[in-house]
C-alpha positions in Angstrom: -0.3 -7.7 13.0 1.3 -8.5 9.8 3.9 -5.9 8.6 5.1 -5.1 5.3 8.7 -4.2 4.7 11.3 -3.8 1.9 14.5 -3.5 4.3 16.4 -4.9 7.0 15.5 -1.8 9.7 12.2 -2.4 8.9 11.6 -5.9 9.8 13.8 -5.5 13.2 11.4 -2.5 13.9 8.4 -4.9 13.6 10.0 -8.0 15.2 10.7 -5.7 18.0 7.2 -3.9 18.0 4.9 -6.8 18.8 4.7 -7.9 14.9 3.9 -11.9 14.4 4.9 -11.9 10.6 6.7 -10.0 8.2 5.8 -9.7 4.6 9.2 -9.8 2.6 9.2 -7.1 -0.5 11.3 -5.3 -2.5 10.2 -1.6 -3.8 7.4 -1.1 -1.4 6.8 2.2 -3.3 5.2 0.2 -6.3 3.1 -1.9 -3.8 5.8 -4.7 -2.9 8.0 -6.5 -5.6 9.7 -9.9 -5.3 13.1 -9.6 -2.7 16.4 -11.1 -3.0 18.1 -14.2 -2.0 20.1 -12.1 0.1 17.6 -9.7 1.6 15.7 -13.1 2.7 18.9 -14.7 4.1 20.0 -11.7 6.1 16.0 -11.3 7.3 16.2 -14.8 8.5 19.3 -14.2 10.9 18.0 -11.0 11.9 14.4 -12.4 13.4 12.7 -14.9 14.8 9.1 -14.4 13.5 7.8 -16.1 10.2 8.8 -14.0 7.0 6.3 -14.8 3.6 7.9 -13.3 0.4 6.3 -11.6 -2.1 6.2 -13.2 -5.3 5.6 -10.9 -8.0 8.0 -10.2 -10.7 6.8 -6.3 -12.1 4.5 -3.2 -10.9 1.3 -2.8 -12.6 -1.7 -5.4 -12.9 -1.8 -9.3 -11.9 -2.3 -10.6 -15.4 1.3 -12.6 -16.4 2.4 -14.2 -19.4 3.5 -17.7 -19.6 7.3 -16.3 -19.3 6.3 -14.2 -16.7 4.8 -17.5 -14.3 8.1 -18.8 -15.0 10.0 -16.1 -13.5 7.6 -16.2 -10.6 8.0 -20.3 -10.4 11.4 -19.8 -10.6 12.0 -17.1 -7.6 9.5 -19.5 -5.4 11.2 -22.6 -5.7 14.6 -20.6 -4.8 12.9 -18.7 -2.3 11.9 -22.0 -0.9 15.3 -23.3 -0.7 16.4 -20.1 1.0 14.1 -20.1 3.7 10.7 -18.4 2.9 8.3 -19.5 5.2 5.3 -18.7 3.2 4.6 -17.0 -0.1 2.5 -14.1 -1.0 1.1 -13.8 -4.5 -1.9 -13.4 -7.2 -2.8 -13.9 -10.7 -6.0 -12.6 -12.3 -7.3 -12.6 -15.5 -8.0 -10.0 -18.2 -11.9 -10.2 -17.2 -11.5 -9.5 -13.4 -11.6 -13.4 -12.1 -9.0 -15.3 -10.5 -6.7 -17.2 -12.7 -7.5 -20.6 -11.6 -4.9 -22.6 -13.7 -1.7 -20.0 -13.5 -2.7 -20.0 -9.2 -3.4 -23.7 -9.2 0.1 -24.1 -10.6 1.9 -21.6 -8.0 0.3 -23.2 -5.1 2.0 -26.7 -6.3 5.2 -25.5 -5.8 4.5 -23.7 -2.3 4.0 -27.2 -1.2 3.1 -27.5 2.3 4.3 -23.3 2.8 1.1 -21.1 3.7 0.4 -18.8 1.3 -1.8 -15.2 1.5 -4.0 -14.4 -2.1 -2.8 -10.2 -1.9 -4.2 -7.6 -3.1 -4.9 -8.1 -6.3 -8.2 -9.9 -5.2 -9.2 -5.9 -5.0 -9.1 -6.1 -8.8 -11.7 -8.8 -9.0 -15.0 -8.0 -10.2 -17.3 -10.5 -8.0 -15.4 -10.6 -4.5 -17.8 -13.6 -3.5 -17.5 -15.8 -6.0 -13.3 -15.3 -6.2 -13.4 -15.6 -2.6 -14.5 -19.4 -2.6 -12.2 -19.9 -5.9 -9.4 -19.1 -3.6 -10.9 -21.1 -1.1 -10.9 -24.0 -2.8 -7.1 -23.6 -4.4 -6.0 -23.6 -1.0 -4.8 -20.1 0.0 -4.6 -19.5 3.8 -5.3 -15.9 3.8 -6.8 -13.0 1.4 -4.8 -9.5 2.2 -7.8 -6.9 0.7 -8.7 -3.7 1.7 -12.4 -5.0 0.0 -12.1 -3.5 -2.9 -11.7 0.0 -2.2 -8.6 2.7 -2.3 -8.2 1.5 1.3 -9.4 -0.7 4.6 -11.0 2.2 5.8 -13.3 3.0 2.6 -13.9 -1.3 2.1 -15.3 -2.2 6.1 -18.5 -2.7 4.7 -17.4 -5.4 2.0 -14.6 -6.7 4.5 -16.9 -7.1 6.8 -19.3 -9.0 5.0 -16.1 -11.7 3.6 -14.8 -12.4 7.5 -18.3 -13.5 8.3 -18.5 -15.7 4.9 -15.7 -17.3 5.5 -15.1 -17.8 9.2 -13.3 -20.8 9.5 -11.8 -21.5 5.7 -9.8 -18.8 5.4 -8.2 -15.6 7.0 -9.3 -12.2 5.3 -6.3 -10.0 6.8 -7.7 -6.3 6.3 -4.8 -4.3 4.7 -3.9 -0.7 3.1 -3.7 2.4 4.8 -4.2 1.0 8.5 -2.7 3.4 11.0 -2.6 3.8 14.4 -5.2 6.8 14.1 -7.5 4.4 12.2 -6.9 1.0 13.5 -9.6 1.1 16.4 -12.3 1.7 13.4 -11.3 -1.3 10.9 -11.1 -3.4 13.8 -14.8 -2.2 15.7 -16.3 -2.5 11.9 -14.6 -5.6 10.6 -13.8 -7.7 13.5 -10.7 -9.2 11.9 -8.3 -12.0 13.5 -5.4 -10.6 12.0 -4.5 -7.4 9.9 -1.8 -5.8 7.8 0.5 -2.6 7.5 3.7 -0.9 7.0 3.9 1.3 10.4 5.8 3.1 7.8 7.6 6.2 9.0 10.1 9.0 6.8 14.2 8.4 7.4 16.6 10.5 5.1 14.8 9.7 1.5 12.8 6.7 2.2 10.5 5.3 4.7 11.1 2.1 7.5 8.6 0.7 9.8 8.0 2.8 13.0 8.4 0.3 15.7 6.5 2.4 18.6 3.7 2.5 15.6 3.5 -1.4 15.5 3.7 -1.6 19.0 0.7 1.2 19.2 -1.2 -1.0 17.1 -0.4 -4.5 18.6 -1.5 -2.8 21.9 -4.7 -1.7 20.5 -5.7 -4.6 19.1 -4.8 -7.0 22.4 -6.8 -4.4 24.2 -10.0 -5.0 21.8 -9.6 -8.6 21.9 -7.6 -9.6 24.6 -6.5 -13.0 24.2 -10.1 -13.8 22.2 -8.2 -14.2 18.7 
């Protein structure tokens, strides 16, 4: 289980819970926004498990300006120097494709740092053919909930992208997994990995609930055992 989380509480609670990676964001509440230095630094002291940053400089859709790639080569290469251990990003283009040239670039600066394509691939208009585009730029991982609202709705389509592309590449079912839900993504989908926030209310915002990671770490190790 990969976890999501936009502050420090958070990514203890997952560590803690059984998580094997945390994906470093700020404002969580507009679907996960670039951190800081500092929030990286202080998340690095804090746990032991890799933590990929986000890399994406505004809310809204995935299609940047040249000034915007800038800002986004910028954060990486400091990112890097900070101690990201992998980066989590995607550019599309104004006709639903993947922006081959602006993700080609990106990737060149990740250098030998893992990176997951997020969800912006559920923007795309032919999930197969971007699938082997990001394939072939490299990309470890795709974080989708296959195209719909969330993993639940997309198993079919999910489904259908882990069998294509067992073996080049991770798809990492993610949005709206829950405990209550988990057993039925994973029966349907058969994923190696997946993705959620375990989030849970505190005062006026929400932190990952570490019995919730651990409730779904469990479940999945019972499913699979030490298969995966």
């Amino acid at each position: 289980m990969e976890v999501c989380i936009d502050n420090l509480e958070s990514a203890i609670n997952a560590e803690r819970g059984g998580a094997i990676r945390l994906e470093l964001c700020s404002a969580l509440s507009d679907g996960g926004l670039t951190p800081s230095v500092g929030f990286l630094r202080i998340v690095k002291q804090k746990v032991k498990i890799p933590v990929f940053v986000m890399i994406r400089p505004r809310s809204g859709d995935f299609i940047y300006s040249e000034d915007e790639i800038e800002i986004m080569s910028e954060d990486m290469k400091i990112l890097q120097e900070n101690g990201a251990d992998g980066f989590v990003f995607g550019i599309t283009t104004s006709t639903g494709k993947i922006d081959i040239e602006r993700c080609s670039k990106l990737m060149k600066l990740a250098g030998n740092h893992p990176v997951t394509f997020h969800r912006a691939f559920d923007t795309v208009k032919d999930p197969l053919e971007s699938l082997e585009e990001i394939i072939s730029l490299g990309f470890q991982r795709i974080l989708t909930s296959g195209l719909q609202a969330s993993a639940s709705l997309g198993t079919s389509l999910l489904r259908q992208l882990i069998d294509v592309s067992k073996g080049r590449i991770i798809i990492m079912p993610g949005a709206g997994i829950k405990p209550d839900n988990l057993h039925f993504i994973l029966k349907e989908t058969n994923p190696v990995e997946f993705h959620g926030s375990a989030k849970a209310p505190k005062k006026d915002y929400f932190i990952s609930d570490e019995n919730a990671v651990r409730e779904m770490v469990t479940l999945f190790k019972s499913m699979y055992g030490s298969e995966k």
